[in-house]
N, C-alpha and C positions, 0 to 999 in steps of 0.2 A: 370253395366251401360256402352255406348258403349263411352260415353267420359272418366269416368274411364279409361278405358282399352286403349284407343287411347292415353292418357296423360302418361298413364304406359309402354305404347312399346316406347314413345317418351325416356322415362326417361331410358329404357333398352339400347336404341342406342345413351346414350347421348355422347357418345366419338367417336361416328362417326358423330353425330351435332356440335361438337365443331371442328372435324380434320378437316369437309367441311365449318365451319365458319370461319377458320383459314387461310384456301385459300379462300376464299370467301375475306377477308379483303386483303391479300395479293394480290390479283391478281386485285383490285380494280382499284389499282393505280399505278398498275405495268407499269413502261415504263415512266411515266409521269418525268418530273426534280422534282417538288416539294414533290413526294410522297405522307408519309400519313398526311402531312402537311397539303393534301388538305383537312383533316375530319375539320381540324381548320379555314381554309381559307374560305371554300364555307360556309356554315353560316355566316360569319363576311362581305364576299361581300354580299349577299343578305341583311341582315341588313344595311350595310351603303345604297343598291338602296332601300329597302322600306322607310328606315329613312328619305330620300331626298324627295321623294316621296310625305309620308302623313305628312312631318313635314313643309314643309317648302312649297310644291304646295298646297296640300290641308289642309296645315293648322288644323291641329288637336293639339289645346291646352291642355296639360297635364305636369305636373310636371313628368320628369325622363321619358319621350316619348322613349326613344330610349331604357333604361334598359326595360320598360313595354313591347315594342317590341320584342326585344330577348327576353324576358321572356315565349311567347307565338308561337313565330317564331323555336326556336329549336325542341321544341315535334314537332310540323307540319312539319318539315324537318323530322323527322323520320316517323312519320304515315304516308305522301306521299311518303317516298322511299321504308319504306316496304311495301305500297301496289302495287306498281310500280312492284316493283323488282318479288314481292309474286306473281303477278298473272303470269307472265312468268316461276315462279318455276317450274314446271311440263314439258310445253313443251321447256324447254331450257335445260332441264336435260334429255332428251333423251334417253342418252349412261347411264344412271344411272338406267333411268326406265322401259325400256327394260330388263335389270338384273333379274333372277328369284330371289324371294326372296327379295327381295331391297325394304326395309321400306320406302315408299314413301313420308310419310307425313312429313320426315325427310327436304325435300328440301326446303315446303313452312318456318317450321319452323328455317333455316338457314337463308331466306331472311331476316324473323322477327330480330332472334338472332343480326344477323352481323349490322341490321341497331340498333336495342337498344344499341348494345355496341358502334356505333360511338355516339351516343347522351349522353351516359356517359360518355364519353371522351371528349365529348363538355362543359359539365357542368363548369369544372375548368376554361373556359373562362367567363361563366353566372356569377360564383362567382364572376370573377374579375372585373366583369363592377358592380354588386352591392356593392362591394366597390368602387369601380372611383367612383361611383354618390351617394354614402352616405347612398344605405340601407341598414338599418341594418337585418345582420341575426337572426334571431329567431329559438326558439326551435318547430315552427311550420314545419322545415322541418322534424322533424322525420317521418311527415305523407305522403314524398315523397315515400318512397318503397312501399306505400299499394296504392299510386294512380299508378306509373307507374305499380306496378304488375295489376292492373284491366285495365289499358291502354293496356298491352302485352297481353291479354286475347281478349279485344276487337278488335284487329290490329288482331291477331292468328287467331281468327274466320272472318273476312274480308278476309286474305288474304287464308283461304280453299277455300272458296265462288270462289273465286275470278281465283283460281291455278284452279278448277275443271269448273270453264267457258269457261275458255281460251283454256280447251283443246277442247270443243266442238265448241267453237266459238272465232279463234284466230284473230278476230276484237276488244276481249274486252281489252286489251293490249291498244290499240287507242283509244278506246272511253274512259275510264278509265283516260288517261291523259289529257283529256279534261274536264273529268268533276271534275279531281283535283283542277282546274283550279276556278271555279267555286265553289265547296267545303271549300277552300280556302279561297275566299271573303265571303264567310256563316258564317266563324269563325272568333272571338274576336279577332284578331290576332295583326294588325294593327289599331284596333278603339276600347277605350271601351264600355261597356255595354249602359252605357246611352247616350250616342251616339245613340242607337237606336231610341231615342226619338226625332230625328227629322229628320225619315225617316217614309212614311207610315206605319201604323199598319201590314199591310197584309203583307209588306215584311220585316217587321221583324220576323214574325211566324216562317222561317226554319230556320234562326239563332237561334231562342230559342229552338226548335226543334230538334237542330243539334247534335248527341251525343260528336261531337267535340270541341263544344261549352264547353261543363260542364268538358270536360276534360282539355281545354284551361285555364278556371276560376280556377279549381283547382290548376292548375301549379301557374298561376298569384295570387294565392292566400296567398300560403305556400313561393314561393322566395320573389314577389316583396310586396304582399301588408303584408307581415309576421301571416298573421291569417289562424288557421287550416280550410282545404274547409270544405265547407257545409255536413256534415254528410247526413244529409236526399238525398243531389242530389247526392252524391257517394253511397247511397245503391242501389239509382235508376238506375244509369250509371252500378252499380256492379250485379243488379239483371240483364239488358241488354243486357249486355256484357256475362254472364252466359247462356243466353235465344238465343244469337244470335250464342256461341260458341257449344251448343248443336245441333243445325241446321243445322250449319257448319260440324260438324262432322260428321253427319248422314249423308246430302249429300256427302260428301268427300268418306265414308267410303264405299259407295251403291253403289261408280262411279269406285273407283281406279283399280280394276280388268279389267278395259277395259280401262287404260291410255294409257296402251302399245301398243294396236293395235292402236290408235288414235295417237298419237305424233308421 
């Protein structure tokens, strides 16, 4: 099976994914004063301007507003920067993929990697605001590594889609961060669910719609509200994310013999 084999050459070169994840994170914030300080800081500014934002302009009444926020606000910092970063994979690696031989699908999957692990390295801050504001943790986070692995599946297959546009059509880098944009107020991020109810029907459809949506919920499920997600909506996000990674591969896998002359 051609995603077997594509997740098996991934697993073959995993020490050339980890040495380009390793500059990949080094080279991030290379130059800056603050360093890698800033995987810490840029989350926690965004957080305080949305908190100001829908807390206090628009008024969105919830107990622990700002914890239920970050609770939803850090996965979305990682699924918009590895798709960000993912779709430029291809044509910014150039000098790599020009290379005979040079495991290509290695690049998309470093954007992924490097952005998962700043998002694990954010969590120990999420901990500490669910203690500042008094939630308790639960044994429902055991069920955190089986949603982010179907999350890194779903993001994985996005950002082939995504690496193998860009080399045909390097406008999609730009549209792409527009429609994050937009993608972004489709998810639970900043308002909860029943908040939907008192917006029309019809535009709540791609909110509920949204696969980001069920991914958000499950996050908000297991830190802030302590109950294990929805079984039934993680088979369906997992049955998805497998349907969409299959796709992804087949395209990826049809195109990559001609990235070189193209980039």
């Amino acid at each position: 099976m051609r995603v077997v084999q594509h997740l098996a050459d991934l697993y073959r070169h995993r020490a050339l994914v980890w040495a380009l994840v390793g500059r990949e994170l080094k080279g991030r914030y290379r130059g800056s004063a603050m360093g890698f300080l800033w995987t810490f800081l840029n989350p926690l500014m965004m957080l305080a301007v949305y908190a100001l934002v829908f807390k206090f302009y628009f008024k969105i009444n919830m107990e622990n507003y700002t914890v239920y926020m970050f609770t939803g606000l850090l996965p979305w910092v990682f699924f918009s920067q590895a798709l960000i970063g993912g779709a430029g994979a291809i044509t910014n690696g150039r000098a790599l993929v020009t290379k005979v031989a040079f495991p290509q699908q290695v690049l998309p999957a470093v954007q992924v990697a490097a952005n998962f692990i700043n998002y694990l390295l954010s969590l120990p801050i999420l901990i500490g605001f669910l203690l500042a504001w008094g939630v308790p943790l639960t044994p429902a986070l055991a069920a955190f590594p089986l949603v982010a692995a179907l999350h890194l599946l779903f993001i994985y297959a996005c950002v082939l889609l995504l690496a193998t546009a860009n080399v045909y059509l390097r406008d999609t880098q730009h549209i792409l961060g527009n429609l994050m944009q937009l993608w972004f107020f489709l998810t639970p991020i900043f308002y909860p669910m029943w908040f939907l109810a008192k917006v029309p029907a019809v535009l709540a459809i791609p909110v509920r719609l949204n696969p980001a949506t069920h991914f958000t919920l499950a996050y908000h499920r297991i830190f802030f509200e302590g109950a294990w997600p929805r079984w039934d909506h993680l088979a369906i996000i997992g049955g998805l994310s497998l349907l969409l990674l299959w796709l992804a591969v087949a395209v990826f896998e049809s195109r990559k013999d001609f990235f070189a002359e193209r980039v």
